[in-house]
Rosetta silent file (secondary structure, phi, psi, omega in degrees, C-alpha in Angstrom):
SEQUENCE: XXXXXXXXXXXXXXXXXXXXXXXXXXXXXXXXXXXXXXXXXXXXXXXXXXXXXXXXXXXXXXXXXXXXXXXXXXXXXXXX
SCORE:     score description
SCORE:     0.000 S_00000001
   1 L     0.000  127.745  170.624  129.323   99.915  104.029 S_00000001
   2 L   -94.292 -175.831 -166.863  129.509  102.432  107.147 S_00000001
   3 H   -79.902  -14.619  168.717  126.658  103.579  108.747 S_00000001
   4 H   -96.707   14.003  158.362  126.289  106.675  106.793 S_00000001
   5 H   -57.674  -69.582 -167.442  126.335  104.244  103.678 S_00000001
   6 H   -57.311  -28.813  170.087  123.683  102.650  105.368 S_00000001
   7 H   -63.564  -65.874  179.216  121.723  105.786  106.096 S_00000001
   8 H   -51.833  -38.444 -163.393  121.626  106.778  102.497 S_00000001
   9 H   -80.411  -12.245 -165.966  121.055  103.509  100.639 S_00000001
  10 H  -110.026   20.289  161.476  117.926  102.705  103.153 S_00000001
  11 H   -73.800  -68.865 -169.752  116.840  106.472  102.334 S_00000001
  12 H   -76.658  -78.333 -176.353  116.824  105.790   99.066 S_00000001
  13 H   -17.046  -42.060 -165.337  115.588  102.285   99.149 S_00000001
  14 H   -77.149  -41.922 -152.456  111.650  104.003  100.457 S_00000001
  15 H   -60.169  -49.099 -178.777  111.953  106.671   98.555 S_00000001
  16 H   -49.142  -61.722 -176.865  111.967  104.309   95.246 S_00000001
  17 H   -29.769  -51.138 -176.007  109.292  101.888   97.184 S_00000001
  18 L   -88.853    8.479 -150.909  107.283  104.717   97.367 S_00000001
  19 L    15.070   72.017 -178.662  108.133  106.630   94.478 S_00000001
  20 L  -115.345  143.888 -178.727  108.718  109.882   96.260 S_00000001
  21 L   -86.149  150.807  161.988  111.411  112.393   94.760 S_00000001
  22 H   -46.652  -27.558 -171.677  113.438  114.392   97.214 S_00000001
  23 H   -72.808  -48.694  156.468  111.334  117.394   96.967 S_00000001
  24 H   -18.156  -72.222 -164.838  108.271  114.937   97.994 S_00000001
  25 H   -63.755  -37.569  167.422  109.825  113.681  101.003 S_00000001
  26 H   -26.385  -95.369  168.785  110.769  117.299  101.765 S_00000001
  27 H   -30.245  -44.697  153.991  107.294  118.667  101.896 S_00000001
  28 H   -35.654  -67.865  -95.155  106.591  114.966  103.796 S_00000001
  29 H  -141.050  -13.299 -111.135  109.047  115.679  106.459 S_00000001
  30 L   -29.547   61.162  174.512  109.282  119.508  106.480 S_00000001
  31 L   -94.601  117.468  177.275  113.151  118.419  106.350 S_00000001
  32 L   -74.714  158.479 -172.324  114.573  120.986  103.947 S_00000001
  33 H   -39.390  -43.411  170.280  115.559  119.644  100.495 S_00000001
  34 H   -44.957  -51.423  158.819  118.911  120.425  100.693 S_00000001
  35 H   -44.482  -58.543 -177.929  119.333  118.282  104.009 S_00000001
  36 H   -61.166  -52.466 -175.354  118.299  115.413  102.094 S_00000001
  37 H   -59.294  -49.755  177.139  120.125  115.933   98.976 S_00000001
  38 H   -33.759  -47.828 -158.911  123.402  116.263  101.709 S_00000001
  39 H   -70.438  -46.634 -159.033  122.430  112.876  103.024 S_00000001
  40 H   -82.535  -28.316  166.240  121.797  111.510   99.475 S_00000001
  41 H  -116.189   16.159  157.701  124.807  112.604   97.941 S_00000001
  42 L    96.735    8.316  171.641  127.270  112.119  100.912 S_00000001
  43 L   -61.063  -62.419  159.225  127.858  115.934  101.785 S_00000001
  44 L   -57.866  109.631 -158.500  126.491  115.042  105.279 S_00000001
  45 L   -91.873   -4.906 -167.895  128.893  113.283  107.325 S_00000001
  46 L  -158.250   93.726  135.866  126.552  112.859  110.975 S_00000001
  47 L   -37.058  137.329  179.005  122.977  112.840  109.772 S_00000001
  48 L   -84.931  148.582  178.152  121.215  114.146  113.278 S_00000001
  49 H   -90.576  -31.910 -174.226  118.416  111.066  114.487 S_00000001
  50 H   -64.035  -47.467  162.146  116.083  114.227  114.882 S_00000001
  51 H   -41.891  -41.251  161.933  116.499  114.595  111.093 S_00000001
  52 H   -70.012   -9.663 -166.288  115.729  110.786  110.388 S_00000001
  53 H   -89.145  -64.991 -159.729  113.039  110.951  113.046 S_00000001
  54 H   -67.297  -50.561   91.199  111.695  113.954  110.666 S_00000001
  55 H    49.389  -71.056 -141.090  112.585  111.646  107.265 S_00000001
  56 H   -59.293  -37.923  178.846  110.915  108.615  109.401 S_00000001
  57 H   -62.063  -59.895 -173.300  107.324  110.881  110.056 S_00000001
  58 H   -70.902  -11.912  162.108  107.026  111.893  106.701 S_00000001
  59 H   -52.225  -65.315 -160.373  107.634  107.795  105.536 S_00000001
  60 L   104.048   49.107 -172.737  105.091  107.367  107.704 S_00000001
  61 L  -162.686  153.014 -172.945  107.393  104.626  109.850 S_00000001
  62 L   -99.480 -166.994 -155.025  109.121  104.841  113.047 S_00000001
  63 H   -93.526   12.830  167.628  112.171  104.848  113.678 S_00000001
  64 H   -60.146  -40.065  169.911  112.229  101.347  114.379 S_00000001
  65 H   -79.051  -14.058 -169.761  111.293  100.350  110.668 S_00000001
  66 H   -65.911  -75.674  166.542  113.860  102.753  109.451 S_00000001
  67 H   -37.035  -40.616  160.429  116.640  100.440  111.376 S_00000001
  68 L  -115.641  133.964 -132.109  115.765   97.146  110.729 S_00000001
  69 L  -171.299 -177.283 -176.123  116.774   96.652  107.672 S_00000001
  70 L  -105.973  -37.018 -176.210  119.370   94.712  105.691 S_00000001
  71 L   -85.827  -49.079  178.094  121.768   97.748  105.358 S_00000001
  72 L   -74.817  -12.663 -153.637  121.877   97.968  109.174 S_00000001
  73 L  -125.657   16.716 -170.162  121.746   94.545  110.572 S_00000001
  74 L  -127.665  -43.685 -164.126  125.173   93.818  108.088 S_00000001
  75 L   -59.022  142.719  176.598  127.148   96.870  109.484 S_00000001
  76 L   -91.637  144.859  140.259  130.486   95.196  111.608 S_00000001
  77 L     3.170   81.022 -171.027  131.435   96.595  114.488 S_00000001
  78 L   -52.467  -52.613 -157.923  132.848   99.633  115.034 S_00000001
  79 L  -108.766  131.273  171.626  134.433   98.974  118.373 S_00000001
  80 L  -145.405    0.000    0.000  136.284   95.447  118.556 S_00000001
């Protein structure tokens, strides 16, 4: 998994927790839909952290909870 694996799957993971639909988190987030759907269906290749920042506010979680995680705390090393 790379890290924009890791973006999407813990994206996804809340949304299901919470059962919010893209459009949902939209209107959360005032991230437009589209933005999301990029991230969700791999069309975005560099999510921006002000766009997960905007994601993390409409979660309601910073961006601390976003990040530790299981999907993040597994990615190897980019640099070795």
């Amino acid at each position: 998994m790379d890290m924009i694996d890791a973006v999407k799957m813990r994206l996804m993971k809340l949304c299901n927790e919470r059962n919010i639909s893209i459009n949902k988190l939209a209107t959360l987030s005032a991230v437009a839909p589209s933005s999301i759907k990029n991230i969700f269906y791999g069309k975005s290749v560099n999510p921006k952290l002000q766009t997960i920042k905007m994601l993390c506010d409409g979660l309601d979680i910073t961006l601390a909870e976003f990040f530790d995680c299981e999907e993040f705390n597994e990615l190897e090393q980019t640099i070795k």
